[in-house]
N, C-alpha and C positions, 0 to 999 in steps of 0.2 A: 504494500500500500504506500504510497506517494504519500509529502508531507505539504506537496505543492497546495494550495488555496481553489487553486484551478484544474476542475473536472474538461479533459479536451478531450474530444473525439472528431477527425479529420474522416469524413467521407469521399475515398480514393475507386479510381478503376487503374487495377495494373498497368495498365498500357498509355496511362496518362502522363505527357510530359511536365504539364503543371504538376500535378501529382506528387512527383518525384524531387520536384521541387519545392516545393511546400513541404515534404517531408525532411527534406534535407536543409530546410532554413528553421525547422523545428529542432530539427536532432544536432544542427551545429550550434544552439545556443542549449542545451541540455531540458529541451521544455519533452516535460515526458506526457505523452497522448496514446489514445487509443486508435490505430485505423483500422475501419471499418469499410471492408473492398464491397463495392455493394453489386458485382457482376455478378461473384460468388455468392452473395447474401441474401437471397432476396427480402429479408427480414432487412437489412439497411439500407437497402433502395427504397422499400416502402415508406422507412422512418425516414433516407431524406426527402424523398417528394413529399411527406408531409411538415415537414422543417420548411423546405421550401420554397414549396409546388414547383418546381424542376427536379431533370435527373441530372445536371450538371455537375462535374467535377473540378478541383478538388472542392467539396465545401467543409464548412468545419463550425464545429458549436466548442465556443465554452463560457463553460458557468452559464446557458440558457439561450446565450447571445450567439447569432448564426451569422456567419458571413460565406456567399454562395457564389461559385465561381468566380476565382480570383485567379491572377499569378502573385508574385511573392510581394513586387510592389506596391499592392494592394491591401496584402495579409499586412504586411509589416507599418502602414498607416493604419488602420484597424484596430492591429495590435494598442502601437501608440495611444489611439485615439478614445481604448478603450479602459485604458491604464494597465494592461495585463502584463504593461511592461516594470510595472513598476511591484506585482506579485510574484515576478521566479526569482 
């Protein structure tokens, strides 16, 4: 169990080059998350279309708050703007 403040789950499709990126802009600053591949899943393709109402990737909730198809320069204002930078 994480001592992190911030419950993250990143909805990814393998084959996504955002994806891979957004993963690797998480894992280089040690923010630990859940991905949830939602081609395999279809238990998290449904949770995100209902997060939301697209099947776009990468999207990513935390702490309740959804930000949906991004690349990293987008995650990373988000972040910012959400203060999540200032709880890892």
């Amino acid at each position: 169990m994480s001592d992190s403040p911030l419950q993250i789950r990143l909805f990814i499709k393998s084959y996504c080059g955002w994806c891979h990126e957004a993963i690797d802009w998480l894992k280089s600053r040690q923010i630990h998350f859940e991905p949830l591949e939602v081609i395999s899943d279809p238990c998290a393709m449904k949770e995100l279309r209902e997060l939301t109402g697209r099947t776009m990737t990468p999207s990513i909730e935390v702490n309740g708050e959804v930000l949906a198809d991004f690349d990293v320069d987008e995650l990373e204002q988000w972040w910012r703007a959400k203060g999540f930078d200032k709880l890892v």
